[in-house]
Backbone bond lengths (Angstrom), bond angles and torsions (degrees), N, CA, C in turn:
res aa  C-N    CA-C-N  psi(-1)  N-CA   C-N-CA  omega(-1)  CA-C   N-CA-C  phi
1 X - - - 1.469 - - 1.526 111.52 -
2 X 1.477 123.43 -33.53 1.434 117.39 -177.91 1.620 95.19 -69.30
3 X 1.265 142.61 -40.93 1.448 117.44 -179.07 1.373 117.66 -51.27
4 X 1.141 125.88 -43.47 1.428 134.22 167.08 1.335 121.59 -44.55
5 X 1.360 108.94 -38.29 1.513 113.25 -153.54 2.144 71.09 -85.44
6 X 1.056 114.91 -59.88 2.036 115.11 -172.65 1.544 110.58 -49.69
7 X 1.281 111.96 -26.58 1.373 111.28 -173.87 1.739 116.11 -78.02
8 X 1.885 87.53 -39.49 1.763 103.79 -178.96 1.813 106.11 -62.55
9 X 1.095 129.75 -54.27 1.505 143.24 -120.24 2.048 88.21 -121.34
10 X 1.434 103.48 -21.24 1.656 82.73 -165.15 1.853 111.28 -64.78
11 X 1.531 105.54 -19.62 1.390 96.31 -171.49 2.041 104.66 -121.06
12 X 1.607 102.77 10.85 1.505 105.52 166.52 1.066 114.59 -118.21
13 X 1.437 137.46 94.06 1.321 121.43 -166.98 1.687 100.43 -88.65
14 X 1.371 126.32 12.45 1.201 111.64 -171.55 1.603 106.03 -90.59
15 X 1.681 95.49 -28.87 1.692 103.11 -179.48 2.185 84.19 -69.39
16 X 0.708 146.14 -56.45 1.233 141.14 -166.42 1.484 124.58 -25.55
17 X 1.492 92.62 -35.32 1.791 114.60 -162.38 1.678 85.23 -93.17
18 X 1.194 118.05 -45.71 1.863 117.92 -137.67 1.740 83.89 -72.46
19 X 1.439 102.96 -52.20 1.603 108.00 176.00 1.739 112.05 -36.34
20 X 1.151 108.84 -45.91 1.630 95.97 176.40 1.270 125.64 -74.61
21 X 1.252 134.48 23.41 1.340 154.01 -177.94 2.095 109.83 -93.96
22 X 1.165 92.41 -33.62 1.855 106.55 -179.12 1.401 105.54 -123.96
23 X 1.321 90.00 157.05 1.710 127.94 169.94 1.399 113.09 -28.97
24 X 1.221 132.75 151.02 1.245 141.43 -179.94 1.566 89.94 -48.11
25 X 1.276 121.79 -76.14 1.815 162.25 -123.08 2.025 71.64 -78.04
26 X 1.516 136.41 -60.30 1.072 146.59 -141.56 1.426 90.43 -71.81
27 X 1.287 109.39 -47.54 1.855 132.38 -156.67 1.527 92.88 -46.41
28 X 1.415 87.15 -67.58 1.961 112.46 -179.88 1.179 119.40 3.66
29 X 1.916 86.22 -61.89 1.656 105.31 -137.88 1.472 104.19 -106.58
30 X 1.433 107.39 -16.20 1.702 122.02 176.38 1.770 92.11 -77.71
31 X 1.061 148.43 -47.55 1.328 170.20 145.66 1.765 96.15 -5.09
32 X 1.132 84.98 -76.33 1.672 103.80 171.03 1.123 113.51 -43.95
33 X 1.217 118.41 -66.09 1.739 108.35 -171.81 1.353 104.27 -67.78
34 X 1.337 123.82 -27.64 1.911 115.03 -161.32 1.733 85.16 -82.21
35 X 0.844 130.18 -38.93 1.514 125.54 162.20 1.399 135.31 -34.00
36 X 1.243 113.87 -57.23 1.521 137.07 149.22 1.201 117.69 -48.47
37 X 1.554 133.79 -38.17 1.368 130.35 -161.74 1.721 84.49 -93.46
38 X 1.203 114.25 -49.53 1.630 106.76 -164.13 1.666 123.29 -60.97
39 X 1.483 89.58 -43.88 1.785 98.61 152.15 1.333 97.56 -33.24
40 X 1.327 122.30 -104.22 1.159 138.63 -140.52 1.903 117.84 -54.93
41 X 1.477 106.55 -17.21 1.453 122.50 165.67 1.566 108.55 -81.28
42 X 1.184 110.34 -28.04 1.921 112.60 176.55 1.315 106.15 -76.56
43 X 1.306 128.85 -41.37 1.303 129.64 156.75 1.681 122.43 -39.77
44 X 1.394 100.01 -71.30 1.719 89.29 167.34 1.246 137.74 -54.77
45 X 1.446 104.99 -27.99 1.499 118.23 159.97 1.132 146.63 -40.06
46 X 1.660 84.24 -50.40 1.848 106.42 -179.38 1.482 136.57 -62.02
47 X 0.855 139.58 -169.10 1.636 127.21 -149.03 1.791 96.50 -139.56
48 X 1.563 111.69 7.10 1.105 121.90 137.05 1.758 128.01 -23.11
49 X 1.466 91.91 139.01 1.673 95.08 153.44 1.229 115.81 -77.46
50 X 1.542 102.54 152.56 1.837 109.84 168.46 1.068 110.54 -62.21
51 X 1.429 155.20 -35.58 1.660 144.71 161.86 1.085 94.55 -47.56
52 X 1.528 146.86 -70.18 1.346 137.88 -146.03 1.607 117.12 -72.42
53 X 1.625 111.02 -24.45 1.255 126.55 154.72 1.666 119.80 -55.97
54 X 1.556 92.60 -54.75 1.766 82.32 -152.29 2.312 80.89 -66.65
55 X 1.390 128.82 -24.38 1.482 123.98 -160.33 2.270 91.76 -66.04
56 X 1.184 101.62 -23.72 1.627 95.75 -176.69 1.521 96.86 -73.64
57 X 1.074 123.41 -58.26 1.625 132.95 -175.04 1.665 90.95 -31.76
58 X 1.287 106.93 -78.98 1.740 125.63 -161.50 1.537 81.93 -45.25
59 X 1.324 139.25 -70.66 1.494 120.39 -162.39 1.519 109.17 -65.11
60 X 1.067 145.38 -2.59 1.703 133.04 163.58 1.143 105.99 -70.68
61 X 1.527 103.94 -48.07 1.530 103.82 -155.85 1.691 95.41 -77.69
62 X 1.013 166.98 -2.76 1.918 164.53 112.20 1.431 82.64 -29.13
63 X 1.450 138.19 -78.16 1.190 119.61 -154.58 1.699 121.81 -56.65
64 X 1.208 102.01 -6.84 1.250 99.89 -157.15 2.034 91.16 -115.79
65 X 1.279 114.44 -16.51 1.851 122.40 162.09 1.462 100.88 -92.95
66 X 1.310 119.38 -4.75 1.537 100.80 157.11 1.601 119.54 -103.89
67 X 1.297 112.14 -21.08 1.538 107.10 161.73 1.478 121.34 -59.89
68 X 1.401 119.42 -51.51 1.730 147.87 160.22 1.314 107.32 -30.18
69 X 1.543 119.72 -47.48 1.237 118.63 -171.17 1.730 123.02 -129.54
70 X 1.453 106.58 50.05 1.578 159.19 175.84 1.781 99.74 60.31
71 X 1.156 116.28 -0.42 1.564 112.32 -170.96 1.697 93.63 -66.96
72 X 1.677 106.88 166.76 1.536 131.47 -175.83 1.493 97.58 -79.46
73 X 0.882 133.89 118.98 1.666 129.62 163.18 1.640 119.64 -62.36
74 X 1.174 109.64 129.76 1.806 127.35 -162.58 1.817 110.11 -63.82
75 X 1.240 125.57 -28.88 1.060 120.13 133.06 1.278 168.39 -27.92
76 X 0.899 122.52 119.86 1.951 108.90 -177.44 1.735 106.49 -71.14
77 X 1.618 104.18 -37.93 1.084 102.23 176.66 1.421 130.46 -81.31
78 X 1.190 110.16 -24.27 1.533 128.08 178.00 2.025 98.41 -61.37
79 X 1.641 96.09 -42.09 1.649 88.84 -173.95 1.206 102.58 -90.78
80 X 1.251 150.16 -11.68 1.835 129.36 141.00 1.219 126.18 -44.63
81 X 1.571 121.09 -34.55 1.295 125.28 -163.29 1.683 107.22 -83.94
82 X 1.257 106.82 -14.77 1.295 114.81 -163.57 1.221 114.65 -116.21
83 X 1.526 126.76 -28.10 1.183 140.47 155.23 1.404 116.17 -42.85
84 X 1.663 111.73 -51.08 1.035 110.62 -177.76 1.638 110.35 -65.23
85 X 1.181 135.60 -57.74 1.554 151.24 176.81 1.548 94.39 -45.35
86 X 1.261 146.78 20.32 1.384 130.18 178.99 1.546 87.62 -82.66
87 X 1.407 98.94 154.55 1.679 114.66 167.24 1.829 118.88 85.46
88 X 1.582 101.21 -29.29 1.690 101.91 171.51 1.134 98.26 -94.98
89 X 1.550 106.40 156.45 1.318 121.84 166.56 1.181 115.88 -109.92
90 X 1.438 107.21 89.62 0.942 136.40 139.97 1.909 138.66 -48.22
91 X 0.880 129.43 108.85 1.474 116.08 -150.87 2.019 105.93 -88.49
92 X 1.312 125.34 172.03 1.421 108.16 -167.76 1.474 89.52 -111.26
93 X 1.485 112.03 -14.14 1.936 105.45 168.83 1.697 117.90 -58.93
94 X 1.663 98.26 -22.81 1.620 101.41 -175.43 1.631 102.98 -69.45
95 X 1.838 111.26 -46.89 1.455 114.01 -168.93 1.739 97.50 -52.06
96 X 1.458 117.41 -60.16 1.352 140.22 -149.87 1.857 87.20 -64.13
97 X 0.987 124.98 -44.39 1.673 122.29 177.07 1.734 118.00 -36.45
98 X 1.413 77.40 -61.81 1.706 99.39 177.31 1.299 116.53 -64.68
99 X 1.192 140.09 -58.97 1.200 135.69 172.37 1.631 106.18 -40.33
100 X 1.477 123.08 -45.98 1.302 122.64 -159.92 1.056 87.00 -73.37
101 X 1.488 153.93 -59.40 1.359 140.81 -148.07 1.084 114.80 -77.21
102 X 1.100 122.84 -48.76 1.894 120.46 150.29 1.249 131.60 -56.63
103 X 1.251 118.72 -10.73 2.150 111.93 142.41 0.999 124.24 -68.89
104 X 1.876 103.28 -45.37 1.685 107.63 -179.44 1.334 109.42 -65.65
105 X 1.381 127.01 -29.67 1.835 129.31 155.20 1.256 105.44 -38.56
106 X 1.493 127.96 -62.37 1.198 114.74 -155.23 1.607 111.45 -77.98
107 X 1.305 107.54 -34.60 1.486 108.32 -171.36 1.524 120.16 -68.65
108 X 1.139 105.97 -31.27 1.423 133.51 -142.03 2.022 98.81 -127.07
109 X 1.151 121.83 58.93 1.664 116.05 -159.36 1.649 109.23 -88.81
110 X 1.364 115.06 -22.42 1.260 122.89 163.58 1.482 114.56 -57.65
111 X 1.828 113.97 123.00 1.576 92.93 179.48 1.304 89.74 -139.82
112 X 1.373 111.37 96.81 1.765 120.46 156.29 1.538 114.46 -122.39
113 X 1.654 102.00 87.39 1.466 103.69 -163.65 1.837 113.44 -105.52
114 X 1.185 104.74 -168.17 1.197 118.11 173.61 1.324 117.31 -96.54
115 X 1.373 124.97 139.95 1.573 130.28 -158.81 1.738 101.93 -61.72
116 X 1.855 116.60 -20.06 1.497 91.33 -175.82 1.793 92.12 -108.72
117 X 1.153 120.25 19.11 1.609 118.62 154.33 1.736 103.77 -89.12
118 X 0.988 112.27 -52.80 1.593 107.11 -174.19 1.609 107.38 -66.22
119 X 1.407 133.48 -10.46 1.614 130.23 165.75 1.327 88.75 -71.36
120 X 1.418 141.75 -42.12 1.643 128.68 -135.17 1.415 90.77 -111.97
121 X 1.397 147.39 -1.97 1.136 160.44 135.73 1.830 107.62 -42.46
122 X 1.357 109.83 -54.11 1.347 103.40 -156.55 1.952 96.13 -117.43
123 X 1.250 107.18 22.08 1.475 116.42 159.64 1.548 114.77 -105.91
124 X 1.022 90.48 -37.36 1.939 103.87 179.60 1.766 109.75 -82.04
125 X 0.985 126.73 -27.50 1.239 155.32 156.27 1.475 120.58 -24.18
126 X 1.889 85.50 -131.40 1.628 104.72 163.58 1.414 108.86 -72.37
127 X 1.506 121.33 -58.08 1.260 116.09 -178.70 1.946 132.17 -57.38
128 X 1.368 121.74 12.95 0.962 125.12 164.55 1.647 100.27 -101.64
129 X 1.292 134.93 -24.11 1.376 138.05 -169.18 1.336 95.65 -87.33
130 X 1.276 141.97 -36.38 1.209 132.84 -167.58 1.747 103.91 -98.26
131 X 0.965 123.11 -26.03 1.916 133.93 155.87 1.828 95.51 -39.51
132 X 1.543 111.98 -68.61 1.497 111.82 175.44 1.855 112.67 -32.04
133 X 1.277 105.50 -59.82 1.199 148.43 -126.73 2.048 84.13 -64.09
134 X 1.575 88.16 -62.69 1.237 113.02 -174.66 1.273 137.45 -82.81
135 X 1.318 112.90 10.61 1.504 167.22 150.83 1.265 111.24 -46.93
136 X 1.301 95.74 -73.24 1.627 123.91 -174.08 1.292 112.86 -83.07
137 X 1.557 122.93 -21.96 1.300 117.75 164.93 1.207 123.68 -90.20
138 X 1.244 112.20 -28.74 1.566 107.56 170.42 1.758 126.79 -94.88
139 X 1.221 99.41 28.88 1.767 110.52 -164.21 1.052 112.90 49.41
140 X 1.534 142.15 12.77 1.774 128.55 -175.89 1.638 91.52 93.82
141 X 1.111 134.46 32.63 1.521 107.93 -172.74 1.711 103.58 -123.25
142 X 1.511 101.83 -4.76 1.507 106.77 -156.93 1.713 97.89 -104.12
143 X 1.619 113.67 100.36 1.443 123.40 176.72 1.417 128.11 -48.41
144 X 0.941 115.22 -1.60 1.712 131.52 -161.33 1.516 121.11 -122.42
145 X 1.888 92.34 3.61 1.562 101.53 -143.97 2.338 79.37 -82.16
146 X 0.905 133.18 5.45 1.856 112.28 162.22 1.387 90.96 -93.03
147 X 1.392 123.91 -61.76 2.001 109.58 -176.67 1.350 109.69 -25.88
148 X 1.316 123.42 -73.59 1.301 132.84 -166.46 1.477 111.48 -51.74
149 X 1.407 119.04 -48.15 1.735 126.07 175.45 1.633 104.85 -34.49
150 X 1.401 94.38 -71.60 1.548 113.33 -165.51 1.398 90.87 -49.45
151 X 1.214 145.01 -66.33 1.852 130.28 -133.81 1.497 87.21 -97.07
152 X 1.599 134.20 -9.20 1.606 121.81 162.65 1.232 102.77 -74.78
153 X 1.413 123.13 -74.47 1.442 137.82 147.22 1.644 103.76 31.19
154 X 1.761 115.86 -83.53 0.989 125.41 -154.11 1.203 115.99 -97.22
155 X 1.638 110.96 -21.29 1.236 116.82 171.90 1.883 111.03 -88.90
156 X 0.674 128.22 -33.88 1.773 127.47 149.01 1.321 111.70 -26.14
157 X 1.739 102.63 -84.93 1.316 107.99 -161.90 1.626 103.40 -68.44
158 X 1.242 144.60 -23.01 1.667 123.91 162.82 1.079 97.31 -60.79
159 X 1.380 141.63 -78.48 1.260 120.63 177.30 1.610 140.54 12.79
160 X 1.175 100.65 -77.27 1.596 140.35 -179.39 1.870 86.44 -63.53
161 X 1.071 125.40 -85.07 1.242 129.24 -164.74 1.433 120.98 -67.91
162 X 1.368 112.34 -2.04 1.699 112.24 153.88 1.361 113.24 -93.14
163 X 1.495 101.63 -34.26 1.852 105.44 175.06 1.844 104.66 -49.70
164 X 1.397 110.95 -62.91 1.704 127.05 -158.12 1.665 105.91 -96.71
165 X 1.915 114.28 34.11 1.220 102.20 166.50 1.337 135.70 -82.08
166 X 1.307 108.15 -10.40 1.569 118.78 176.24 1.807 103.67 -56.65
167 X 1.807 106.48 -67.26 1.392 114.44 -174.30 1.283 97.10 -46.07
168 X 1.549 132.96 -70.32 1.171 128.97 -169.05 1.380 124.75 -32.36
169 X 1.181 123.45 -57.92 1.184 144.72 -167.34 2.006 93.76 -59.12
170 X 0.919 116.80 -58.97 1.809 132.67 176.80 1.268 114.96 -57.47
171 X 1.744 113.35 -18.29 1.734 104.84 167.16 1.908 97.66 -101.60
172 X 1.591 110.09 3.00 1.890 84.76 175.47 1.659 92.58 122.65
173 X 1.681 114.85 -2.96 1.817 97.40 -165.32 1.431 94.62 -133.43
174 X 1.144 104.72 147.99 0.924 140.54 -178.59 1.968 137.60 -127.58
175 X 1.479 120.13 72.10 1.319 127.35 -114.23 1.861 83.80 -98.06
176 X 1.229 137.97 49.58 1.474 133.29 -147.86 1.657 84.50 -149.79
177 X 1.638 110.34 106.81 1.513 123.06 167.13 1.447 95.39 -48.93
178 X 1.605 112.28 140.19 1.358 144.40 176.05 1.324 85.65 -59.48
179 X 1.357 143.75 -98.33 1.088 148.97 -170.14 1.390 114.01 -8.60
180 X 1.383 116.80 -59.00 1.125 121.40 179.76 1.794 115.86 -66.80
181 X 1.186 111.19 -42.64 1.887 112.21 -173.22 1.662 90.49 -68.34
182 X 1.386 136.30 -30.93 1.225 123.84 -160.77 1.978 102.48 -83.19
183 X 1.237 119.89 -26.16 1.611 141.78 155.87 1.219 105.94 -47.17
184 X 2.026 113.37 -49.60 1.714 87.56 -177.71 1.554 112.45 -99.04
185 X 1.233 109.84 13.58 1.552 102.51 179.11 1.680 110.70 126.46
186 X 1.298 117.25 -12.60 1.304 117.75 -149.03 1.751 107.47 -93.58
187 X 1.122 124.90 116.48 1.500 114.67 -167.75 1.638 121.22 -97.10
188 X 1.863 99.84 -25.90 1.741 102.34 169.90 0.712 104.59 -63.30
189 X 1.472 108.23 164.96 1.035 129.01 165.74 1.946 107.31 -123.38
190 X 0.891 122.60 30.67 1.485 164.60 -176.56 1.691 108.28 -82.56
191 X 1.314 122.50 93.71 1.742 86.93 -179.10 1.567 116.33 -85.19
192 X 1.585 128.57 -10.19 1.353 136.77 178.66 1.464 87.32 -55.17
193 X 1.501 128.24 -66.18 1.382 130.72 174.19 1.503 132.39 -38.12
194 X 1.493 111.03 -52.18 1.173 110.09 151.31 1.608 148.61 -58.26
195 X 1.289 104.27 -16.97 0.889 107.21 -161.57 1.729 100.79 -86.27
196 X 1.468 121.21 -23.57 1.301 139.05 -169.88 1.168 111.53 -97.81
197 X 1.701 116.60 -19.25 1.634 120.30 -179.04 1.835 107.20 -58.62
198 X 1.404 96.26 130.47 1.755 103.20 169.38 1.716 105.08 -48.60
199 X 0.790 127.69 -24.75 1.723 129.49 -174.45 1.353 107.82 -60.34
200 X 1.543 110.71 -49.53 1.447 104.63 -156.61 1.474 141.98 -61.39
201 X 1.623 97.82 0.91 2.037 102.99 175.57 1.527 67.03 -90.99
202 X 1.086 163.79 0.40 1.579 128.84 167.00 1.165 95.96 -67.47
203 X 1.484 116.06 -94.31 1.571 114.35 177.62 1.157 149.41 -17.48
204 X 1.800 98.55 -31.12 1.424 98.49 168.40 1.661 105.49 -86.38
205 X 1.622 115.70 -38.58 1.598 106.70 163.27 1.866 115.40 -27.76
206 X 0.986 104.05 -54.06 2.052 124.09 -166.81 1.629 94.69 -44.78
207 X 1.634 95.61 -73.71 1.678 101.00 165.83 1.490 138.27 -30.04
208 X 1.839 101.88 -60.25 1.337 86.52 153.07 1.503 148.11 1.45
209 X 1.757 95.55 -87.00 0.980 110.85 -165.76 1.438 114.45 -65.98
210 X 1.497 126.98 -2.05 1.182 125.43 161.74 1.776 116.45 -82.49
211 X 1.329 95.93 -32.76 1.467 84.23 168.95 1.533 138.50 -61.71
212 X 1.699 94.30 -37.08 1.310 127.49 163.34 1.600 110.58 -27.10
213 X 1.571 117.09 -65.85 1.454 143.06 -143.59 1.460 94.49 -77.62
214 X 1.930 110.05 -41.43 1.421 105.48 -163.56 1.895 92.89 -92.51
215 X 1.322 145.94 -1.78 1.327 126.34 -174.83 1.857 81.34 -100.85
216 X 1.221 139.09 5.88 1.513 124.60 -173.12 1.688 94.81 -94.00
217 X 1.524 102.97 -45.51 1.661 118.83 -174.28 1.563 102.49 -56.25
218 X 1.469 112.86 -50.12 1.252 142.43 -166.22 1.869 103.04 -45.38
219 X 1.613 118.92 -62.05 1.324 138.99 -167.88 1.834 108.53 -89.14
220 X 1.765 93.04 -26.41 1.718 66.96 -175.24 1.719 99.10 -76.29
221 X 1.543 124.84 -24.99 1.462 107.14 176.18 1.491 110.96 -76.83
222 X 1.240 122.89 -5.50 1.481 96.15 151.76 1.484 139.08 -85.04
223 X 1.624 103.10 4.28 1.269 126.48 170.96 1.340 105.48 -72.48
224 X 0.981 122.86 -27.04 1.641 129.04 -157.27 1.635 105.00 -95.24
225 X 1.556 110.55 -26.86 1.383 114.47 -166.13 1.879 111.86 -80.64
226 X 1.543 115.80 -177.19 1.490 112.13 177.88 1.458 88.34 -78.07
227 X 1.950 111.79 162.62 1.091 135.47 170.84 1.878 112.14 -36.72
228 X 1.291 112.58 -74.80 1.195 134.03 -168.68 1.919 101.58 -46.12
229 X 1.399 113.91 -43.52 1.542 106.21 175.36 1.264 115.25 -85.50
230 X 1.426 130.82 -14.58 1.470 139.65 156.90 1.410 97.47 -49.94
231 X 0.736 122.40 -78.71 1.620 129.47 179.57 1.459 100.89 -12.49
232 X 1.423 104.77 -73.87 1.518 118.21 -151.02 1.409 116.18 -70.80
233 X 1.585 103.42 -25.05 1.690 120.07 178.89 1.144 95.02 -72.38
234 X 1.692 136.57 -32.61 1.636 110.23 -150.34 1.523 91.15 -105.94
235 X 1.556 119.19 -15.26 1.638 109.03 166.12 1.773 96.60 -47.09
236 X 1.381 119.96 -53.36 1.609 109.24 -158.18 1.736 89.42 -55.57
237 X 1.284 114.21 -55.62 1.763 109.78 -140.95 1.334 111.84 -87.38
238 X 1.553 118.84 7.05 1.435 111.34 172.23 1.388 131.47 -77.30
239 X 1.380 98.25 -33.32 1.417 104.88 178.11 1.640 108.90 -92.17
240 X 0.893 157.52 21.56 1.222 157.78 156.76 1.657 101.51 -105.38
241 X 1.409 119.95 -18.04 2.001 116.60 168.60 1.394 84.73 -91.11
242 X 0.980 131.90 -61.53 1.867 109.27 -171.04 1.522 101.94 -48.18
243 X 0.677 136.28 -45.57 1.566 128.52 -150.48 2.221 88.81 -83.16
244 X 1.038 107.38 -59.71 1.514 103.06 168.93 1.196 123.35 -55.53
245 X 1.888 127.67 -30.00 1.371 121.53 -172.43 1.465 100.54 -87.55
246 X 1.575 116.14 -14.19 1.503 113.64 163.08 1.713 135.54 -62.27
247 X 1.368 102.08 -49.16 1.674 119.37 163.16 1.889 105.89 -53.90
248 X 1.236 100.66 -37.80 1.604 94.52 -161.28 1.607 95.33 -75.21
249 X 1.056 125.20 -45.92 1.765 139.38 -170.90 1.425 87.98 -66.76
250 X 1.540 145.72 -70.18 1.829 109.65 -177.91 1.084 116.11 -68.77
251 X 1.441 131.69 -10.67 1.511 128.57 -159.54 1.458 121.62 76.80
252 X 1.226 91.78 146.63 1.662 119.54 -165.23 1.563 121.89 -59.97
253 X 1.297 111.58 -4.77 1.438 126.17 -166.11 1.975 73.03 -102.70
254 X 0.800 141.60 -14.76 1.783 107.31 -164.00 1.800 83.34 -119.24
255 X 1.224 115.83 142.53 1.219 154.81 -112.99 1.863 101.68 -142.10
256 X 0.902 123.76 -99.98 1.522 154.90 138.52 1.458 132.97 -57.82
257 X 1.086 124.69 90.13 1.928 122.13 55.50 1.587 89.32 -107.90
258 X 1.736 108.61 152.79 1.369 120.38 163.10 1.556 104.91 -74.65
259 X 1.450 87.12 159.17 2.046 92.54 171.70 1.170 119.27 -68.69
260 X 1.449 122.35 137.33 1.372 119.82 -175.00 1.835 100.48 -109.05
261 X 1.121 110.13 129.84 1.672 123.24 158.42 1.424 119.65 -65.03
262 X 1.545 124.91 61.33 1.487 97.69 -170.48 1.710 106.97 -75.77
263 X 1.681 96.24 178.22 1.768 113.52 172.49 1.726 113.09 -32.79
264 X 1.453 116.58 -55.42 1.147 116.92 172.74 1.236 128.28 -55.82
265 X 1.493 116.58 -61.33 1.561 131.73 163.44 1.752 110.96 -23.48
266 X 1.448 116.06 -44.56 1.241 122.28 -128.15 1.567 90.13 -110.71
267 X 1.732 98.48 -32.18 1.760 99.61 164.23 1.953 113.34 -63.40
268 X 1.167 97.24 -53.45 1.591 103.04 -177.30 0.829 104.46 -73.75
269 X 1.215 154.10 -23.84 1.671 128.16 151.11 1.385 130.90 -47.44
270 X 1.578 117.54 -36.94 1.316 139.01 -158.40 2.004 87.16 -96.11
271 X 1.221 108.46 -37.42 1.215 101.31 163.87 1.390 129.13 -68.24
272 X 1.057 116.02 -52.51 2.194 117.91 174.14 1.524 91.30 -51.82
273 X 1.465 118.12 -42.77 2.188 105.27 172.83 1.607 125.24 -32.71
274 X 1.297 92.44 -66.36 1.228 113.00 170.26 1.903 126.25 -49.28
275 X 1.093 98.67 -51.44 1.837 106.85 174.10 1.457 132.87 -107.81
276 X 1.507 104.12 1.33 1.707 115.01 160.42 1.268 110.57 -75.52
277 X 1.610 106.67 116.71 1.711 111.02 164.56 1.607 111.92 -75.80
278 X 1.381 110.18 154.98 1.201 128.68 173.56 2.086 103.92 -37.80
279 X 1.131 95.89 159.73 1.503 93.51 177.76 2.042 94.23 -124.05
């Protein structure tokens, strides 16, 4: 586990700090999942074939019906990742989510969807990783912890995918519910096209306002929660509203430069965590 913990933290020092907030036993298992997710982003990354991709997928997911179903996982890494996760309940529909949404990524790279495909995109997604997430931060004790997934879930990943629409758009995707581009005018379904149409700070404005709905849903249940997990929820959700309350403040029509989190930014955020009372 200490390679993990050097491998995770040498180039994020923000996960560095947040980690000192929990329990040894907590460290572990948050360790664990950022472990698991990064795997699985080096995979998409890689310069791999798509057979050799989707054959890594197929081996997590055994590793992850042999953890489920008490066997040792064949891995070194599979048995760090899982070692650490002993004792939360953690569910294996959350692992099995994720894997699926990153095949259907790979297979499937065109993304001009429908507003209740693009929810099930960013529930199966981010919002099954942060379900883990919150699991592990709240020991199993926090009742709300799928409500809460979903409206981080969705408000994250728009986030993320209004920030990274240029790249997107240049591998084939296009992360903007049909419903919505056809609202601002936009009729391809093309993303080279879209991406250049005068419409699109509409559309991405439209979007917005869904992101909007899920970081409002998002805070009033952290209004609702004890102090100490308020805390820990708004370490996750601050820096993904800066990075959104930034796009929204020049407006949706400008594109380039993405928001940057620097060292400072990233302290004073993690700081207002710490000393904002509940509202």
């Amino acid at each position: 586990m200490d390679r993990l913990v050097r491998n995770l933290i040498k180039n994020n020092s923000g996960l560095f700090c947040f980690l000192h907030i929990f329990s040894m036993r907590k460290r572990k298992a948050i360790v664990s999942l950022c472990a698991f997710e990064n795997y699985l982003s080096d995979v998409v990354l890689s310069n791999i074939d798509l057979s050799q991709k989707l054959s890594l997928l197929d081996a997590w997911r055994q590793e992850i019906n042999n953890y489920y179903s008490g066997k040792t996982p064949v891995s070194q890494l599979g048995r760090e990742v899982f070692s650490g996760l002993n004792g939360f309940k953690i569910e294996r529909n959350d692992f099995i989510s994720i894997l699926d949404n990153i095949r259907d990524n790979l297979q499937n790279p065109s993304r001009v969807v429908s507003l209740q495909q693009y929810k099930q995109i960013c529930d199966d997604g981010f919002g099954a990783f942060i379900k883990m997430f919150l699991t592990v931060m709240t020991g199993n004790k926090y009742e709300k912890t799928s409500e809460m997934a979903k409206h981080l879930g969705r408000a994250f990943s728009t986030t993320v995918f209004l920030r990274n629409i240029r790249e997107d758009a240049g591998k084939g995707r296009v992360y903007l519910p049909s419903e919505y581009l056809r609202e601002a005018g936009i009729l391809s379904q093309n993303p080279e096209e879209i991406i250049v149409d005068k419409n699109l700070g509409k559309a991405r404005g439209i979007l917005s306002k869904f992101a909007q709905e899920s970081y409002a849903s998002a805070l009033k249940l952290i209004n609702q929660t004890d102090r100490k997990n308020a805390m820990r929820m708004r370490f996750l959700l601050y820096p993904y509203k800066y990075c959104f309350d930034t796009m929204e403040k020049r407006g949706w029509e400008v594109i380039s430069p993405k928001p940057v989190i620097t060292p400072m930014i990233r302290f004073m955020l993690m700081l207002k965590a710490v000393v904002e009372k509940r509202t």
